[in-house]
C-alpha positions as CSV (number, residue, x, y, z in Angstrom):
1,X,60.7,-51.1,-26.2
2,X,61.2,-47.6,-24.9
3,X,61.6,-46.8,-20.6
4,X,61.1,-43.9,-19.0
5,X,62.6,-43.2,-15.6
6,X,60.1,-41.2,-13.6
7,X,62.2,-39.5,-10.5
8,X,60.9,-37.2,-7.9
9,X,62.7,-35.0,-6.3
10,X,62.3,-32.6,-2.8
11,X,65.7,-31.2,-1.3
12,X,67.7,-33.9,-1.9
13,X,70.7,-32.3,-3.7
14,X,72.7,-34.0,-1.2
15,X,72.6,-37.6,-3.1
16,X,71.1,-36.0,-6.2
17,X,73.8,-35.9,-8.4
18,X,75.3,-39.5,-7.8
19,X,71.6,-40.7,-8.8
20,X,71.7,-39.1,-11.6
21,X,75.2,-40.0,-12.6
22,X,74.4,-44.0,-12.3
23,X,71.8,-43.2,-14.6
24,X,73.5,-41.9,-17.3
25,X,75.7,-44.8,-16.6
26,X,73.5,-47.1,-17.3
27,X,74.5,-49.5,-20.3
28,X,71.2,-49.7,-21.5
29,X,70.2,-46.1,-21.7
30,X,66.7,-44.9,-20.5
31,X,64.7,-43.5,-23.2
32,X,63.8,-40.7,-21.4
33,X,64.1,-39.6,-17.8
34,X,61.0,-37.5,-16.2
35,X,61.5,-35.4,-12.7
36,X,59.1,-34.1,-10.9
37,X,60.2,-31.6,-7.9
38,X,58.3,-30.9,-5.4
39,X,59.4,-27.0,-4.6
40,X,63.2,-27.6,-3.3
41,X,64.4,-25.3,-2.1
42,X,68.2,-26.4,-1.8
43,X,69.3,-26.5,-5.7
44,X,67.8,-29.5,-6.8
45,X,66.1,-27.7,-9.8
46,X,69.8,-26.6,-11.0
47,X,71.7,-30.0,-11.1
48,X,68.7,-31.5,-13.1
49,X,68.8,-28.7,-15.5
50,X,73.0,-28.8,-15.7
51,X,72.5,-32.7,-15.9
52,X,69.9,-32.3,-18.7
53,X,72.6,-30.2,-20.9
54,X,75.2,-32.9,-21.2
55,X,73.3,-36.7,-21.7
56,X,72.2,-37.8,-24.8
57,X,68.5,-38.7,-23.7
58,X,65.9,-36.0,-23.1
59,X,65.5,-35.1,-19.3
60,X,62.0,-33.3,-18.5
61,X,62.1,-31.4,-15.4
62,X,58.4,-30.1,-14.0
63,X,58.3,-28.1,-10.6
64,X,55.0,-28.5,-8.9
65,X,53.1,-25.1,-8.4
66,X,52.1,-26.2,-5.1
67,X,53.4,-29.0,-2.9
68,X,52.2,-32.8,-3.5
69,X,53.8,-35.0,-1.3
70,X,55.2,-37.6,-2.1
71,X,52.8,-39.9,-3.5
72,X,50.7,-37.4,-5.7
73,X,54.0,-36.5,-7.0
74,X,55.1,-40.0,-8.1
75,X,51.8,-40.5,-9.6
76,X,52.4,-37.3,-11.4
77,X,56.1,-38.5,-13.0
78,X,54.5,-41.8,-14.2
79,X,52.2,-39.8,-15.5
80,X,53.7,-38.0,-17.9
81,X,56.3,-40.8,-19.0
82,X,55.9,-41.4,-22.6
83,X,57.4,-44.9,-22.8
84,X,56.3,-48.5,-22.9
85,X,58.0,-49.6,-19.4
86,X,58.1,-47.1,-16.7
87,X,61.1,-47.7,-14.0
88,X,60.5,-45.5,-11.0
89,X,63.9,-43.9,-9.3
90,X,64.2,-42.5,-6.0
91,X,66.4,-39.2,-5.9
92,X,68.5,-40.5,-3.1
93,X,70.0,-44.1,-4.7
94,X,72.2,-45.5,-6.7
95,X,72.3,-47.4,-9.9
96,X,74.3,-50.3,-10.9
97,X,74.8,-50.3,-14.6
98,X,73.0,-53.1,-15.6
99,X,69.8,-52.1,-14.3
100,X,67.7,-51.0,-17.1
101,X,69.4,-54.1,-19.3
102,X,68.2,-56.3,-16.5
103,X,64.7,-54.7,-16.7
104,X,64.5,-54.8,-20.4
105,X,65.6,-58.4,-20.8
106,X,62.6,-59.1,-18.4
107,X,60.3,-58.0,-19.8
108,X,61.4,-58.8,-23.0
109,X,61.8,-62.5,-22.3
110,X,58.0,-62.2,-21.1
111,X,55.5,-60.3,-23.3
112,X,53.0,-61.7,-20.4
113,X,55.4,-59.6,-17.7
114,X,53.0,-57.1,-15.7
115,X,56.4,-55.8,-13.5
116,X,59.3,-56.7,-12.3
117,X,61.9,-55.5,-9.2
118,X,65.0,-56.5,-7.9
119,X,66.9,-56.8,-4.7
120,X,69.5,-53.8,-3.7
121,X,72.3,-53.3,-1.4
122,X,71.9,-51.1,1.9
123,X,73.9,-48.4,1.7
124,X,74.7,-45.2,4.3
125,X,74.4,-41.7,4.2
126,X,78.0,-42.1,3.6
127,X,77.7,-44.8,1.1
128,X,79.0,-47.0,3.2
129,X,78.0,-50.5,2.5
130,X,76.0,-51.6,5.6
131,X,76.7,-55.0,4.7
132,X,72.7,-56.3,4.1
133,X,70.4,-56.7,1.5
134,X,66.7,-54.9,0.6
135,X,64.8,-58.3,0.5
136,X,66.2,-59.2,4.0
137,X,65.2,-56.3,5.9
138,X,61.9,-57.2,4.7
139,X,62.1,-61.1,5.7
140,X,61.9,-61.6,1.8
141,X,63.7,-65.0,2.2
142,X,64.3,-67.5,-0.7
143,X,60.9,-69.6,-0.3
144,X,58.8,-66.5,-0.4
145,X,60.8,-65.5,-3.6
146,X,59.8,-68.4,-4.9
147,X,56.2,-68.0,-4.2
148,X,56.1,-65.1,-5.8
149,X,57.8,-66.0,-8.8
150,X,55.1,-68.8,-9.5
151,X,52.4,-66.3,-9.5
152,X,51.8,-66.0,-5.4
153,X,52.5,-62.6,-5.5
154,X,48.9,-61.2,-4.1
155,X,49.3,-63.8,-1.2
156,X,52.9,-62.4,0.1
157,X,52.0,-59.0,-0.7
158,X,49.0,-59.0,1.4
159,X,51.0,-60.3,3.7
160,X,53.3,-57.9,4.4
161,X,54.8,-55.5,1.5
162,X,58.3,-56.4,-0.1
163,X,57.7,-54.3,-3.1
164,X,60.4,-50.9,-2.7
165,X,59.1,-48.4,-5.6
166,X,62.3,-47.7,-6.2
167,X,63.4,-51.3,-7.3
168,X,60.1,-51.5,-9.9
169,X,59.6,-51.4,-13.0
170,X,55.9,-51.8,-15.3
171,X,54.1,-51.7,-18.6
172,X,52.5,-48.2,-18.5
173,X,49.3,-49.5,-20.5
174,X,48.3,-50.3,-16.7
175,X,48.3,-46.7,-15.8
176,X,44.4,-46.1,-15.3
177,X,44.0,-49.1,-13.3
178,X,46.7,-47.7,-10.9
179,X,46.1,-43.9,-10.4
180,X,44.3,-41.7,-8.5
181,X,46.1,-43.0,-5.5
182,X,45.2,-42.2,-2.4
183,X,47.0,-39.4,-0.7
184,X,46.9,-42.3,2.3
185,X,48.8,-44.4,0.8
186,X,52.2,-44.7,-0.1
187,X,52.9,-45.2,-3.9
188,X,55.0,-48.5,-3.3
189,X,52.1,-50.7,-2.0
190,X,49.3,-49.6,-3.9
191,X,51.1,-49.6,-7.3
192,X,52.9,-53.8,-6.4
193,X,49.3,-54.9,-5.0
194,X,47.4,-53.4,-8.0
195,X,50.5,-54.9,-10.7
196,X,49.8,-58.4,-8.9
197,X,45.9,-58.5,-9.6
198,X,46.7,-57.2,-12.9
199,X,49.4,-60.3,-13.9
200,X,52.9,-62.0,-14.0
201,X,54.8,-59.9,-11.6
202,X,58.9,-61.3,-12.2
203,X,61.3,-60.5,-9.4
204,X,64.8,-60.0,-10.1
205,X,67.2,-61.4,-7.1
206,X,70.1,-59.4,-7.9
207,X,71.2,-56.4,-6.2
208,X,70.6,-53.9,-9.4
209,X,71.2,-50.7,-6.9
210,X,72.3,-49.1,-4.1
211,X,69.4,-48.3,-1.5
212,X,69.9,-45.4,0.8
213,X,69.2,-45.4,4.4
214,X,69.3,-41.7,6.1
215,X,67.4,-40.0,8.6
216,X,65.4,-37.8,5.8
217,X,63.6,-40.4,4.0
218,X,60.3,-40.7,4.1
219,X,60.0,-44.3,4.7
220,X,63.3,-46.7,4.6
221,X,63.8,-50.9,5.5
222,X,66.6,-51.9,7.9
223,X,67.0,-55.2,10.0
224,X,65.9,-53.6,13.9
225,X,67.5,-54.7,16.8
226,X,65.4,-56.8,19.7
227,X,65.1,-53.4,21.5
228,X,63.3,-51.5,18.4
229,X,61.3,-55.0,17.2
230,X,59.6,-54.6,20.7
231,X,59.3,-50.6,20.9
232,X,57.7,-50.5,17.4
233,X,55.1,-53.9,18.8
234,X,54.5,-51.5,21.8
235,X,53.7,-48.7,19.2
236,X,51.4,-50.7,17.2
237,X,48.1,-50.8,18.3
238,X,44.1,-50.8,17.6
239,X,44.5,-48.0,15.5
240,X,47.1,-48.8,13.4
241,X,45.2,-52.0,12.5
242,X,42.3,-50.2,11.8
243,X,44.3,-47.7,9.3
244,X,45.6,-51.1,7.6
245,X,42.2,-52.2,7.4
246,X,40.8,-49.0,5.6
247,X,44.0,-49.4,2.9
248,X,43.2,-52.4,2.3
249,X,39.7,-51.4,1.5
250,X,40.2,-48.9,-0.6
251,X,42.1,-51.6,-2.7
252,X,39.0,-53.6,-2.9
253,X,37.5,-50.6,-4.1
254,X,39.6,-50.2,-6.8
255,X,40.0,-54.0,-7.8
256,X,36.1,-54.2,-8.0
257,X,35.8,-50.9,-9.9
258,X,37.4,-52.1,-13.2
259,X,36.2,-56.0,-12.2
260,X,37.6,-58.7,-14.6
261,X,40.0,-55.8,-16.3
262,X,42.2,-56.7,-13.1
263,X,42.8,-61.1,-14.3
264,X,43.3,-62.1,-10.6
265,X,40.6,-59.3,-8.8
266,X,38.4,-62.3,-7.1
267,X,41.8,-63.4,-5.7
268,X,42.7,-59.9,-4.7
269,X,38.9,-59.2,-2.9
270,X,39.5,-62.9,-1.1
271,X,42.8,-62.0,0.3
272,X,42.1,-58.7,1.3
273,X,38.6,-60.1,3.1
274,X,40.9,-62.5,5.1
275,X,43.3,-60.0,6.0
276,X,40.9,-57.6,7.1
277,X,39.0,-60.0,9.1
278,X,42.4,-60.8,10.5
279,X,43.5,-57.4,11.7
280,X,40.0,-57.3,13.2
281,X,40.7,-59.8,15.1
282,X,44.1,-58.3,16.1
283,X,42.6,-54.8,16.7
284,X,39.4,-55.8,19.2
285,X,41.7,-58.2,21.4
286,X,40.4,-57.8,25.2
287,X,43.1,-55.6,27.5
288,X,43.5,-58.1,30.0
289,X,46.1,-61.0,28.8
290,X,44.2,-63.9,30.1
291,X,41.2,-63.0,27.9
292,X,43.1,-62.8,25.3
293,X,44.6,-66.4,24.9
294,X,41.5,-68.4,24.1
295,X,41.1,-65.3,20.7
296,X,44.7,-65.7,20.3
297,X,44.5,-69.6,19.7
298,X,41.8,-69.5,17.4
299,X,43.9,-67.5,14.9
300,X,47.0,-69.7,15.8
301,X,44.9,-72.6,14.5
302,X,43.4,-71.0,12.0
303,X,46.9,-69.6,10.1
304,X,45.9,-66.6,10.1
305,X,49.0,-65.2,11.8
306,X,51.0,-67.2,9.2
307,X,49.3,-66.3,6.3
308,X,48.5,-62.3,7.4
309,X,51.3,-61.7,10.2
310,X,54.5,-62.7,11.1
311,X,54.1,-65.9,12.6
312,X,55.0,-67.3,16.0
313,X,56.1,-63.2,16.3
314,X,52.7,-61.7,16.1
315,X,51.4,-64.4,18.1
316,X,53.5,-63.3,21.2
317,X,53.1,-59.6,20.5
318,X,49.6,-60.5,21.1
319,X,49.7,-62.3,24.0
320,X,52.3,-60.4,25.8
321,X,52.3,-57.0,24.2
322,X,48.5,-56.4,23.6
């Protein structure tokens, strides 16, 4: 079983060479390890290169003509990986050694294993432990692990997305089920909701990295304090529902493109008509509060702020927010 690591990379030489360094670390090797930068302009291109001089397994580095984002440029390094299991590796993290052994054994132990990821530690810009794990900033807690261990993975993940690209791993025979992906999306939920319909999707609960939180990234988890939970409610409106809502069309695109080649698609195209009719609902509430209420009970009644929100949370964003 051969793994590629598919990195991208766009001025990050500031953590670049620690990443690097935990992979060659690693006590299973990678088979091969594929970056794609995205025109850096701070020396990124160098370290690779020096880094590709001295480690025993062949490091391809491709500089993007023009720039791709982040996405595009993802789909672009899993691309061009050559082996059987493609792990995917932000440039700003760090690896524990055991990480691709972990990720072999899974899949390994499971010819049926579609993906797996892990849980990681939060880290600083620093590297200063900030004392929390990935899965928790995400309200990941032990009985939704255990959902989606059993095979409820399209029903969390629809739910809210606890999937970090940079903790999975897949089979790359999947590949043309999973790209294009739409420059409106980001890589990490399209590629775990597509890998759900597609199969067994294993989660591993131990931390198997170091996940960097700094004011550069893209996108990055953290646990928010009452005073950001409520500015971000106040930030989310109408149109952010209706954004969510075309996403999540776009995904039933896809799922009923290829049909029965994705094993759970009618799940997938159920879940995703539920949520959508859920975020509906949340996006046409009336403006005034007292309007609101009798809407607002119907979904409490229904689940549907169980099953497609965040519970008793939602509910009173709704009522009292708007």
């Amino acid at each position: 079983m051969k793994i590629s690591v598919a990195m991208c990379t766009f001025n990050g030489s500031r953590f670049l060479a620690p990443q690097l360094e935990s992979i060659a670390a690693q006590d299973r090797p990678p088979d091969e390890l594929v970056v794609c930068d995205d025109g850096s302009s701070d020396g990124c291109e160098e370290i690779v290169r020096e880094f590709s001089r001295r480690v025993a397994f062949p490091t391809r580095l491709l500089i993007n003509d023009k720039r791709l984002g982040s996405t595009k440029n993802f789909q672009k390094a899993i691309s061009l990986c050559e082996g059987e299991i493609v792990a995917l590796a932000d440039q700003d993290d760090v690896w524990y050694p055991p990480k691709l052994r972990r990720i072999a054994n899974a899949f390994q132990s499971s010819p049926g294993m579609v993906a797996v990821f892990s849980d990681a530690d939060l880290i600083d810009e620093q590297s200063n432990s900030l004392n929390t794990r990935l899965w928790r900033s995400f309200s990941f807690g032990p009985r939704e692990q255990e959902r989606f261990a059993a095979g409820h993975a399209l029903n969390i993940l629809v739910k809210h997305p606890v999937v970090t690209g940079a903790t999975v791993a897949f089979r790359k025979k999947f590949i043309n089920l999973l790209v294009p992906i739409p420059p409106n999306h980001i890589h990490d939920r399209w590629l775990s909701f597509l890998l759900a319909a597609c199969g067994q999707f294993g989660t591993i609960a131990e931390p198997l990295m170091q996940y960097r939180r700094h004011e550069q990234q893209q996108v990055g988890p953290g646990i928010l304090t009452q005073r950001a939970q409520f500015a971000r409610a106040k930030n989310t409106g109408s149109d952010f529902y209706f954004e969510e809502i075309g996403r999540f069309q776009q995904l039933r695109e896809r799922l009923e493109q290829y049909g029965t080649t994705f094993p759970y698609s009618a799940l997938g195209n159920r879940e995703i008509s539920r949520k959508v009719s859920h975020q509906e609902h949340r996006a046409r509430l009336p403006r005034k509060s007292v309007a609101r209420i009798p809407r607002v009970l119907r979904e409490v009644f229904n689940g549907g702020y169980w099953r497609y929100s965040e519970g008793w949370r939602s509910v009173a964003k709704d009522l009292v927010i708007r």
